[in-house]
C-alpha positions as CSV (number, residue, x, y, z in Angstrom):
1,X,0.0,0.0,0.0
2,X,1.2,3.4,-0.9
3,X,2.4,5.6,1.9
4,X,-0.4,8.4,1.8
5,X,-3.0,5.9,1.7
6,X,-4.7,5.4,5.1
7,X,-6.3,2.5,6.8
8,X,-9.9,3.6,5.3
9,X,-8.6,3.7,1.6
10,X,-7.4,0.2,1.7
11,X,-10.6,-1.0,3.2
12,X,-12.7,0.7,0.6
13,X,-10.1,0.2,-2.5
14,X,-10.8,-3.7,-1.0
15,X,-14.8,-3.4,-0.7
16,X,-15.0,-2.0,-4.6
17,X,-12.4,-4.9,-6.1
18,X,-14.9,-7.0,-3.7
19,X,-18.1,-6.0,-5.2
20,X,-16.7,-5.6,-8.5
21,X,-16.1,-9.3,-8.7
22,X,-19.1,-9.9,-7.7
23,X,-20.9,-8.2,-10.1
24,X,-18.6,-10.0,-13.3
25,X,-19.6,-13.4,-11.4
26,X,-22.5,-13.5,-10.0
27,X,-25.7,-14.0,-11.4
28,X,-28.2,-15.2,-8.2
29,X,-28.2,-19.1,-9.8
30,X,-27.1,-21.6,-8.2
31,X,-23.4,-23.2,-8.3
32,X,-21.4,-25.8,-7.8
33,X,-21.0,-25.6,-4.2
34,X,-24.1,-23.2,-3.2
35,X,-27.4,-22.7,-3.7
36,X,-29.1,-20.0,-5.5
37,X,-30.8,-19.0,-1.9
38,X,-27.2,-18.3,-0.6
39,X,-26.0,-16.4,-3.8
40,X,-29.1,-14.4,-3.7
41,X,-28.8,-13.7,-0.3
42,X,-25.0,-13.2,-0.6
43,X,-25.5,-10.6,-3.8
44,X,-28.2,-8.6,-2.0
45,X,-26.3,-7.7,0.7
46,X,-23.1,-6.5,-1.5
47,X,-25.4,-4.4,-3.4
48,X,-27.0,-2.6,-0.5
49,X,-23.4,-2.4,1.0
50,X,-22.0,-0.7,-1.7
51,X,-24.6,1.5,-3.2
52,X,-24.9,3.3,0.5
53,X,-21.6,3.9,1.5
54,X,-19.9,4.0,-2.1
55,X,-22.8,5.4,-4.2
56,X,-20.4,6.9,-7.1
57,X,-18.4,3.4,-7.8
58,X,-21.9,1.2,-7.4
59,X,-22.7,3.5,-10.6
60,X,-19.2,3.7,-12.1
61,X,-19.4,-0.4,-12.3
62,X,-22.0,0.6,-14.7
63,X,-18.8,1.0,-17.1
64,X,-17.1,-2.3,-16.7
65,X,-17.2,-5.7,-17.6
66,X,-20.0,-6.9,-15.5
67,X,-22.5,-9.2,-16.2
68,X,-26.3,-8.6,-17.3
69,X,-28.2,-9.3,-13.9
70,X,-26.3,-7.2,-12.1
71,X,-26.1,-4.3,-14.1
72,X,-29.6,-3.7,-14.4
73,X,-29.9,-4.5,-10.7
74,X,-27.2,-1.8,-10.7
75,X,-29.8,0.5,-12.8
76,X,-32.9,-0.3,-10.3
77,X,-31.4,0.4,-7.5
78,X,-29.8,3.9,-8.5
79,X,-33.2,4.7,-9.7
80,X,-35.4,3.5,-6.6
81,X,-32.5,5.8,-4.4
82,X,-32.5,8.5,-6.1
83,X,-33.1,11.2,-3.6
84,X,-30.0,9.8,-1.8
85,X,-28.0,11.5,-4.5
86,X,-27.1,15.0,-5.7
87,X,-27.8,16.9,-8.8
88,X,-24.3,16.1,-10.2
89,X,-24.6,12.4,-9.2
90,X,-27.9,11.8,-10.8
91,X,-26.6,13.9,-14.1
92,X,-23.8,11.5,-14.1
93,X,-25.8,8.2,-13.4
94,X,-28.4,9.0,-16.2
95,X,-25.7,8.9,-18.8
96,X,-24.6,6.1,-17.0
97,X,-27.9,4.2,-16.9
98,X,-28.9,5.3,-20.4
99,X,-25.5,3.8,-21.8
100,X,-25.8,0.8,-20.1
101,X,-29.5,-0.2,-21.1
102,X,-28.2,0.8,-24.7
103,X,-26.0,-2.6,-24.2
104,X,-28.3,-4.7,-22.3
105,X,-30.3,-7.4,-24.6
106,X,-34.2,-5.9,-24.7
107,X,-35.7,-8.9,-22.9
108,X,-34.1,-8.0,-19.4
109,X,-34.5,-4.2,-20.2
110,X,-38.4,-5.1,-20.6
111,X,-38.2,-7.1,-17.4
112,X,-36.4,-3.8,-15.6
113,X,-38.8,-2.1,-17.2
114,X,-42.1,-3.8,-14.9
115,X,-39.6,-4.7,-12.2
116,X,-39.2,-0.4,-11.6
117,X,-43.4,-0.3,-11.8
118,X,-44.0,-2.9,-9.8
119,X,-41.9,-0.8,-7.3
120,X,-43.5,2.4,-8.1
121,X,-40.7,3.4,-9.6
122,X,-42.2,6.3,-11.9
123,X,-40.3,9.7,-11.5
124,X,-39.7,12.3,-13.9
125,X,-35.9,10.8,-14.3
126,X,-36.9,7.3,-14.6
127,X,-39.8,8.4,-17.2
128,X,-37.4,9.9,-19.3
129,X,-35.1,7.5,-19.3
130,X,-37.5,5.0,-20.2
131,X,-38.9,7.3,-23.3
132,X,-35.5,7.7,-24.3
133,X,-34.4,4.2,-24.7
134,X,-38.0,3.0,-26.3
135,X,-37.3,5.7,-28.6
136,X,-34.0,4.8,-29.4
137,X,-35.4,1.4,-30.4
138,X,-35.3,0.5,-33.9
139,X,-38.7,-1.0,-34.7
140,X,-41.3,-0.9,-32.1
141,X,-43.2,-2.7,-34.0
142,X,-41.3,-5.7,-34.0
143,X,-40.9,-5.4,-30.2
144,X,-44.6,-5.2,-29.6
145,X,-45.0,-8.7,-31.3
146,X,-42.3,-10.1,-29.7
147,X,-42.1,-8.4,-26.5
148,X,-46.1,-7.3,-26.3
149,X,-46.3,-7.2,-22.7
150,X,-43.4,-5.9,-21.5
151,X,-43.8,-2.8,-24.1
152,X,-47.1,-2.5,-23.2
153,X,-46.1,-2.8,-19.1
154,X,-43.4,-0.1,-20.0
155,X,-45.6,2.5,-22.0
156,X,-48.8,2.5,-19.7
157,X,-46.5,3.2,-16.8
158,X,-44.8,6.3,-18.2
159,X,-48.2,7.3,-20.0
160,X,-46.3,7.1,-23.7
161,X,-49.0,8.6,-25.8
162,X,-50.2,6.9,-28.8
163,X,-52.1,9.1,-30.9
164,X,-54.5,7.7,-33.8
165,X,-53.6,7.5,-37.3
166,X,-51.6,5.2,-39.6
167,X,-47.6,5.3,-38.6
168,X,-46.0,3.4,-37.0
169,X,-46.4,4.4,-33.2
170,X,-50.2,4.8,-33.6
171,X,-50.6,1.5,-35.0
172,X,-48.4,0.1,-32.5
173,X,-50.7,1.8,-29.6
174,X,-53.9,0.6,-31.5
175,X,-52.1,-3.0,-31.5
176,X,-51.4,-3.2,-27.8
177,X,-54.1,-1.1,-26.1
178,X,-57.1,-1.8,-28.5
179,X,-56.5,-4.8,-30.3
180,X,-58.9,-6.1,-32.9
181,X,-60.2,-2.1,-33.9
182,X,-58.3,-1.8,-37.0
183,X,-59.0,-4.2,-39.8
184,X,-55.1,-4.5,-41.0
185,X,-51.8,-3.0,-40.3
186,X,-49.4,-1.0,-42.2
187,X,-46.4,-2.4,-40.7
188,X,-45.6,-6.0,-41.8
189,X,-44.9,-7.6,-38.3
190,X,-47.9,-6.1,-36.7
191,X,-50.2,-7.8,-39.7
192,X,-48.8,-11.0,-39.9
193,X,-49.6,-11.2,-36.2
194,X,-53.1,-10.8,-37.0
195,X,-53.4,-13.3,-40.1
196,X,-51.0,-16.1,-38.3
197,X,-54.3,-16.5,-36.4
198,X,-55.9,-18.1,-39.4
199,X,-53.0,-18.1,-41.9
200,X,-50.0,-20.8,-41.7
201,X,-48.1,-18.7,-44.3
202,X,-47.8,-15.9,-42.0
203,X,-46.9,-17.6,-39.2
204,X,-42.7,-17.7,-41.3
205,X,-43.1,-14.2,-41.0
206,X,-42.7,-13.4,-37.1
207,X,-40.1,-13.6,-34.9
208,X,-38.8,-17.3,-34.2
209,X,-40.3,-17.3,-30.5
210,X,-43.7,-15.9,-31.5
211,X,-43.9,-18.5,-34.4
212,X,-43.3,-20.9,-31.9
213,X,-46.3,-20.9,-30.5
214,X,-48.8,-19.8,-33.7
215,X,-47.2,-23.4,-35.4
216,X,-48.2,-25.0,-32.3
217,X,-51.8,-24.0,-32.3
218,X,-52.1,-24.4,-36.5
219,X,-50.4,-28.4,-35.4
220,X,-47.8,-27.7,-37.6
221,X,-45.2,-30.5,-38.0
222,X,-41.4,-29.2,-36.6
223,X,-39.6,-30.1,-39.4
224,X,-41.7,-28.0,-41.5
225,X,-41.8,-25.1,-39.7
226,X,-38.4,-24.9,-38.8
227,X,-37.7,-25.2,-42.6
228,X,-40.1,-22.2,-43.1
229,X,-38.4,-20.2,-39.6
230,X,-35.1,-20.6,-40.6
231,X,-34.6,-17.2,-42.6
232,X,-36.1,-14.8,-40.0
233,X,-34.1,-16.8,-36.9
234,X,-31.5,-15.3,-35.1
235,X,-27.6,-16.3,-35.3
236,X,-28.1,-18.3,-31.9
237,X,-31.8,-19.6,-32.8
238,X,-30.3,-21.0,-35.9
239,X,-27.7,-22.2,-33.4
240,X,-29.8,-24.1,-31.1
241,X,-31.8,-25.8,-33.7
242,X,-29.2,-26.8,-36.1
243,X,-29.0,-30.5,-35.0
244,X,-33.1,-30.7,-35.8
245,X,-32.8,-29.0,-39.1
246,X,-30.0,-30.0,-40.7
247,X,-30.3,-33.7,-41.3
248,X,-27.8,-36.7,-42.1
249,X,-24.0,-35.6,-44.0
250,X,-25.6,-32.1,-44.6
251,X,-22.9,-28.9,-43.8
252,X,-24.4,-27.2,-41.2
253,X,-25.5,-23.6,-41.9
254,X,-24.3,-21.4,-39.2
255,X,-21.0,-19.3,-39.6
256,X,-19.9,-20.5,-36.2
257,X,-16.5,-18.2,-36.8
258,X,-19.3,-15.1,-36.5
259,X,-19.7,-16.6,-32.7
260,X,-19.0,-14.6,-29.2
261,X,-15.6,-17.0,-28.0
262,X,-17.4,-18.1,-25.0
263,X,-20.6,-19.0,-26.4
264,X,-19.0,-20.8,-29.2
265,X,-17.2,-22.9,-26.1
266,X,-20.9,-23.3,-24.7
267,X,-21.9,-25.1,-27.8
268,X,-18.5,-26.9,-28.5
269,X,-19.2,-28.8,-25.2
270,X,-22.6,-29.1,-25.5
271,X,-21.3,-31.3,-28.4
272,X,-20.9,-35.3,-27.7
273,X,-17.2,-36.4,-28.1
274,X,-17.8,-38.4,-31.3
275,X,-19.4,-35.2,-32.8
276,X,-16.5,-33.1,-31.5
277,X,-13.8,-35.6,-33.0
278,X,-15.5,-35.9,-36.5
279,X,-15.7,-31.4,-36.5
280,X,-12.3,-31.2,-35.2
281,X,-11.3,-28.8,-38.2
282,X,-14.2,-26.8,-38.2
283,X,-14.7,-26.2,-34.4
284,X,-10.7,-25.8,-33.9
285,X,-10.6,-23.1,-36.7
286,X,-13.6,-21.3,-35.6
287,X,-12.7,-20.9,-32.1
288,X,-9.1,-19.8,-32.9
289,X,-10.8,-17.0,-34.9
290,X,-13.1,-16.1,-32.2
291,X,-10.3,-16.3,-30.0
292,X,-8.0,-13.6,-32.6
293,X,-11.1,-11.1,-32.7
294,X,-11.3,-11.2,-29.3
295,X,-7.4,-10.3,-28.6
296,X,-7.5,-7.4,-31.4
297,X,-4.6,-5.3,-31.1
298,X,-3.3,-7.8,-27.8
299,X,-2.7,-10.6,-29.7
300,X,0.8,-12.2,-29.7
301,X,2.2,-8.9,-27.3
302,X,1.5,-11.3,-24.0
303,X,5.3,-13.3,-24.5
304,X,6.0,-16.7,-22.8
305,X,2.3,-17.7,-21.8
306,X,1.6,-20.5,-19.2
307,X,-1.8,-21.2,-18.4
308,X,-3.2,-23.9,-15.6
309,X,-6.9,-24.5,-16.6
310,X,-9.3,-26.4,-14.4
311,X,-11.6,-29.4,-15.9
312,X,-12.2,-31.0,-12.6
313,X,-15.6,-32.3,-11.9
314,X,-16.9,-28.7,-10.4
315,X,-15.9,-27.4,-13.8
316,X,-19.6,-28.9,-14.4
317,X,-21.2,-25.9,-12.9
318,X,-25.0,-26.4,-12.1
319,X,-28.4,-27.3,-13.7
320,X,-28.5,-23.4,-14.1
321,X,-24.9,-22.7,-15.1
322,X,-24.3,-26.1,-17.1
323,X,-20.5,-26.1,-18.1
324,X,-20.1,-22.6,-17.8
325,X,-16.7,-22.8,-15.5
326,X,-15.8,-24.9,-18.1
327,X,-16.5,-23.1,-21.1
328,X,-14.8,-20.1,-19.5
329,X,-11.7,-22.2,-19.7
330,X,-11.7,-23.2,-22.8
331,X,-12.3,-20.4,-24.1
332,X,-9.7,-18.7,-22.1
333,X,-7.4,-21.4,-23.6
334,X,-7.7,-20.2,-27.3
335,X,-7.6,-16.7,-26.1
336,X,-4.5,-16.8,-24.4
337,X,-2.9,-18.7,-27.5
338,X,-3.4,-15.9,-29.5
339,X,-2.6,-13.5,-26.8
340,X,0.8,-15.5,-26.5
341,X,4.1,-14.2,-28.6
342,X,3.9,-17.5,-31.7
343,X,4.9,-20.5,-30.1
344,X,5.4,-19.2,-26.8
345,X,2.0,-20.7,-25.3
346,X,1.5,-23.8,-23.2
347,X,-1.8,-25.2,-21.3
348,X,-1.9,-27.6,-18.3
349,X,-5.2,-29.2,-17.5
350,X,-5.9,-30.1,-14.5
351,X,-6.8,-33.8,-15.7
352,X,-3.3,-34.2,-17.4
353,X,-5.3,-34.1,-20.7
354,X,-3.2,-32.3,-23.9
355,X,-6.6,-32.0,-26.5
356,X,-8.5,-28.9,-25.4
357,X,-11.2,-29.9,-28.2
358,X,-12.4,-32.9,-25.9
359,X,-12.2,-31.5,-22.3
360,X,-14.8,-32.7,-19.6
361,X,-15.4,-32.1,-16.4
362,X,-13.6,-35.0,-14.6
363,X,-11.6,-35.9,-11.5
364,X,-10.5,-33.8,-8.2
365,X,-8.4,-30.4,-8.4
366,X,-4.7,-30.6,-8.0
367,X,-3.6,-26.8,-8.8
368,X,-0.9,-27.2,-6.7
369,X,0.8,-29.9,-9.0
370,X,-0.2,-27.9,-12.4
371,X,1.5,-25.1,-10.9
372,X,4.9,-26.5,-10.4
373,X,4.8,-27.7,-13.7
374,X,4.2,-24.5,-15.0
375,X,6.9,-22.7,-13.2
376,X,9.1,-25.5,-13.7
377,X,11.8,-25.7,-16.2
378,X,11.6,-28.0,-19.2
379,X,8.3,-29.2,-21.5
380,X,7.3,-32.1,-19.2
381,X,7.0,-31.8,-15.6
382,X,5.1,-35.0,-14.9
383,X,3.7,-33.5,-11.6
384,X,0.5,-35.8,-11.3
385,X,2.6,-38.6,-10.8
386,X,5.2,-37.1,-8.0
387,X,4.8,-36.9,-4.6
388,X,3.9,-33.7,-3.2
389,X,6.3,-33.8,-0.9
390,X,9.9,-34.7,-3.6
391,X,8.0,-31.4,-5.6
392,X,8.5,-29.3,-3.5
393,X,11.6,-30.2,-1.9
394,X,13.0,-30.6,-5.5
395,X,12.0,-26.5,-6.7
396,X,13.6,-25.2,-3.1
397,X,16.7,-27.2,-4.0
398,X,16.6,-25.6,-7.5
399,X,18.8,-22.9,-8.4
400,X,16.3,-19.9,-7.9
401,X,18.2,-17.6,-10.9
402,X,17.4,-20.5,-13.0
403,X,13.7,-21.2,-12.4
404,X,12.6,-18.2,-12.6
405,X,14.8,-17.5,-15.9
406,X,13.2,-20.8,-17.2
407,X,9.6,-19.6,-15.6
408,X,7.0,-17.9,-18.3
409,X,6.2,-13.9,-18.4
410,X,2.7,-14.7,-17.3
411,X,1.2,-17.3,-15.6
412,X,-3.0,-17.8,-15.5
413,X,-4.7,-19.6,-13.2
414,X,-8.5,-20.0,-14.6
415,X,-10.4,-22.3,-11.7
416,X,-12.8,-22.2,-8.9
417,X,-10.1,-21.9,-6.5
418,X,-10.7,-25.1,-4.5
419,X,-7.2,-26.9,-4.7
420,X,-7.7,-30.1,-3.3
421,X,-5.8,-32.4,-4.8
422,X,-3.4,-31.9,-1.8
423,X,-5.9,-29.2,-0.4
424,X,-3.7,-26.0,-0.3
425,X,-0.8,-26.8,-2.0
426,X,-1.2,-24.1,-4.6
427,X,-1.6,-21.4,-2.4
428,X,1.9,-22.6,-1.1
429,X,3.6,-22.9,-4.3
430,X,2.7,-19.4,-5.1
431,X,3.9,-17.8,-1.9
432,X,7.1,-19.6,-2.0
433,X,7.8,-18.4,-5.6
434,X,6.1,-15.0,-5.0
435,X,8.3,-14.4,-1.5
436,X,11.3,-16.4,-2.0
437,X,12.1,-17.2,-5.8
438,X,10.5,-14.3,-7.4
439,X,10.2,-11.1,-5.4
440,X,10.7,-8.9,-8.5
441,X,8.1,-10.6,-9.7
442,X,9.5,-10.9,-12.9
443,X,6.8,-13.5,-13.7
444,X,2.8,-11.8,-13.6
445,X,0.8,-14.5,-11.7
446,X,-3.3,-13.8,-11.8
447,X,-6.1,-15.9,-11.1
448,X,-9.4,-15.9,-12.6
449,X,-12.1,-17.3,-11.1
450,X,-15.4,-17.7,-12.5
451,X,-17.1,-18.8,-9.6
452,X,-19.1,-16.7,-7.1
453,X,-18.1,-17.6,-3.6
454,X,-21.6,-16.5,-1.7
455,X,-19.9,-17.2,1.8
456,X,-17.0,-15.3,1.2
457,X,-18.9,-13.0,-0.9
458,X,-16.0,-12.4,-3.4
459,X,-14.4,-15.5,-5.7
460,X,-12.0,-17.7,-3.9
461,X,-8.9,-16.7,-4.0
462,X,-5.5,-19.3,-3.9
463,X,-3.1,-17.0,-1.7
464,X,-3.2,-13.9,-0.5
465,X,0.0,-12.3,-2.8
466,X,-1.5,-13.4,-6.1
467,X,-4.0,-10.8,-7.9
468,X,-7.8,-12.8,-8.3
469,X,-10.6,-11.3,-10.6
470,X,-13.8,-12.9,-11.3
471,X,-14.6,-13.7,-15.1
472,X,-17.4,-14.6,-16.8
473,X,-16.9,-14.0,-20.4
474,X,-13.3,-15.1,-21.7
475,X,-13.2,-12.0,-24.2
476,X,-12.8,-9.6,-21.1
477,X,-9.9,-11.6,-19.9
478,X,-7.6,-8.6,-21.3
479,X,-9.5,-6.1,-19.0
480,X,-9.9,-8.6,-16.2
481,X,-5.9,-8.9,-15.9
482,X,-5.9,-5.3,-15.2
483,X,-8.2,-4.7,-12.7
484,X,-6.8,-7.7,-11.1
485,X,-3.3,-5.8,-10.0
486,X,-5.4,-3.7,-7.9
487,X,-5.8,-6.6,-5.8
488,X,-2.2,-7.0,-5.1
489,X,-2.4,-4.4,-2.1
490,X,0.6,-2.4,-4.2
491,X,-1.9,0.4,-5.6
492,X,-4.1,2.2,-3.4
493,X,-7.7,4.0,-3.6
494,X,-6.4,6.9,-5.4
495,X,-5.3,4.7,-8.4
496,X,-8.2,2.5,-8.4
497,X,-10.6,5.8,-8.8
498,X,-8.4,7.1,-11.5
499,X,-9.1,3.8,-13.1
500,X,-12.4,3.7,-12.5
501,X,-13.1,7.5,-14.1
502,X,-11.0,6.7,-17.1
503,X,-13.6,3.7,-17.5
504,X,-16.4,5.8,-17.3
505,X,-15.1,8.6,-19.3
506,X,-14.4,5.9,-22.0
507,X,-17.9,4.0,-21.7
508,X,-19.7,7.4,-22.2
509,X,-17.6,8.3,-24.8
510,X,-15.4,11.3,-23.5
511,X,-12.1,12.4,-24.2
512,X,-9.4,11.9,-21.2
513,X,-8.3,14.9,-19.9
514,X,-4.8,14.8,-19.1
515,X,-4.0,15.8,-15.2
């Protein structure tokens, strides 16, 4: 900690990485290890925590890399507390709250939308910024076919007027609020709502969800509708019914290299092994595309990467989160191969498995053991197969100037955190080497957990001198990295804030002032 930061500016630079973390992991669901009571209970206290006595970072998080639940439970609870904040906060938090909804997919901004009337959320400031955003939307019509109740929820409680006539707003107010009164629509959506009551041919024309439930009610057969659907579905709707349209030797027809890199993991595993084996090409290629978008300008700048990724049986998330710890690390794999200068990358499963493509969750944790063989000199290592004990007595009796020559210039830790496979030995390993073999620190250790820890309420962390960020998505690994050295106790408050503003001044689109 610097030496002008006091005792309180270390608690609260602490309290912010806390919550941040939080908010990048958490998501209320259940996990491997808790229940979605506990996370629930766990998140809603963090929340309250920080939004009361750190109301100005709760809405600066609005500009980082946090997930979807949290940052419109972020947006609801600036909005239900607003007297609590002055005339330049709330200025600052309605650009923040109007950028952020701008980003958020419009189901759960719908869903915010009756959550805020359901609270009686409905001043002049949340009115306007619920005008703005519906007006920013690029068809209403569309979304009042697709999303008819929670547009209609969302315009009866800010009283969005709807006066008669024939464009497109009227129509969609006659269309929500007094269906049935006009005998056809100008826009196309709205009508083929109407005639997929009695029409099968419309029922190809609306959105994949809404035609859903019209081919249901005509009894159309699945194969033939999805044949029809297929033009107007989304990239991920095409996704997630590929295996029931596209039948026998047939290419599929999705551009998986188009994919978000940890989504495309999501599916990769979702994949059976034979499947995964016969696509080996295909899937490979795509995900090391995904994987070089994702780096941009990063990509090969990172030098000697060593990465210790965690396929153990918790990798196997929940009924709720099914794979996800596990997709994160795939995913993180590709990433940090492109990230890595050429040839300069190297993964270590936990399993001892060398194909990334056919990962599973499988077997204990032994992070300790992957550790040392990633710090260790040479290609091999063979640390699942060596007594704990002959490890470590073998790297202290190494010649320190040569290890940590041989070691990479990053190592990544992507796991849970719950090294059991001798329980602790990791966090060990890393003080010895942080303390003892490398106190220049020549080598950048960080661990990334994708795992909310609800007792803790931050992600578990391996040892106490190594930097820990949650993750969720393996594209913000880049950013993740460098929040995480603010949890290394060398940077203090003033640093993190500075941070923090250049965020925000980014997200909403400002120019840095130099100080």
């Amino acid at each position: 900690m610097p030496a002008s930061e006091t005792f309180a500016d270390l608690v609260a630079a602490e309290d912010v990485l806390l919550f941040v973390n939080a908010a990048i992991t958490a998501t209320g669901q259940r996990e491997f290890r808790s229940d979605a009571v506990g996370q629930q209970l766990s998140l809603d206290f963090l929340h309250t925590y920080v939004r009361v006595n750190y109301r100005r970072v709760y809405a600066s998080s609005l500009a980082l890399d946090i997930n979807d639940h949290n940052a419109a439970r972020i947006v609801r609870e600036l909005l239900e507390t607003a007297g609590e904040a002055s005339t330049q906060e709330r200025r600052t938090e309605g650009r923040l709250i109007a950028a952020r909804l701008a980003l958020l997919p419009p189901p759960r901004v719908y869903r915010l939308f009756g959550e805020l009337r359901r609270a009686g959320v409905n001043n002049r400031r949340t009115r306007a910024i619920m005008r703005d955003w519906l007006a920013a939307r690029p068809d209403l019509g569309h979304d009042a076919v697709k999303y008819r109740g929670g547009l209609k929820s969302a315009a009866r409680h800010i009283h969005l007027r709807c006066p008669e006539g024939t464009d497109p707003l009227p129509e969609v107010g006659a269309f929500l609020f007094r269906p049935g009164r006009l005998p056809r629509y100008e826009h196309r959506l709205l009508d083929a709502w109407r005639r997929a009551h009695y029409e099968q041919g419309a029922v190809a024309e609306l959105p994949f969800t809404v035609a859903e439930g019209f081919a249901d009610r005509h009894g159309m057969k699945r194969e033939v509708f999805l044949k029809r659907a297929a033009p107007r579905m989304t990239r991920l709707e095409r996704l997630r019914t590929q295996e029931q349209r596209v039948e026998g030797d047939q290419q599929p027809d999705v551009d998986l290299t188009v994919m978000p890199l940890t989504r495309l993991a999501l599916y990769v595993l979702a994949l059976p092994f034979e499947r995964r084996a016969a696509r080996r090409a295909e899937l490979s290629g795509a995900l090391r595309t995904a994987a070089r978008r994702a780096a941009g300008g990063h990509a090969g700048t990172w030098g000697r990467v060593h990465a210790v990724l965690d396929d153990s049986f918790s990798s196997s998330g929940s009924g709720q989160k099914r794979r996800r710890p596990l997709a994160v690390a795939l995913a993180s794999h590709y990433l940090l191969e492109a990230l890595a200068a050429p040839g300069a990358y190297r993964a270590l499963w936990t399993s001892g498995r060398d194909d990334a493509l056919l990962v599973r969750p499988w077997g204990p944790t032994p992070l300790g053991m992957r550790i040392l063989d990633a710090l260790e000199p040479g290609p091999g290592g063979g640390g699942a197969d060596r007594p704990a004990s002959a490890g470590a007595d073998q790297s202290a009796d190494a010649a320190p100037d040569r290890l940590v020559d041989a070691a990479p210039d990053r190592l990544v830790i992507v796991s849970d955190g719950w090294d059991n496979a001798p329980a602790g030995l990791a966090g060990e390993v890393l003080r010895v080497w942080r303390s003892r073999l490398d106190p220049a620190r020549r080598t950048a250790v960080v661990h990334l957990n994708p795992v909310y820890d609800a007792a803790g309420f931050d992600v578990r962390r391996l040892a106490a001198g190594v930097p820990t960020a949650g993750i969720r998505d393996a594209e913000d690994l880049p950013a993740l990295v460098e929040i995480a050295r603010f949890a290394e106790g060398r940077t203090g408050a003033a640093e993190l804030h500075a941070y923090l503003g250049r965020r925000v001044a980014r997200f909403l689109g400002e120019k840095e002032t130099a100080s």
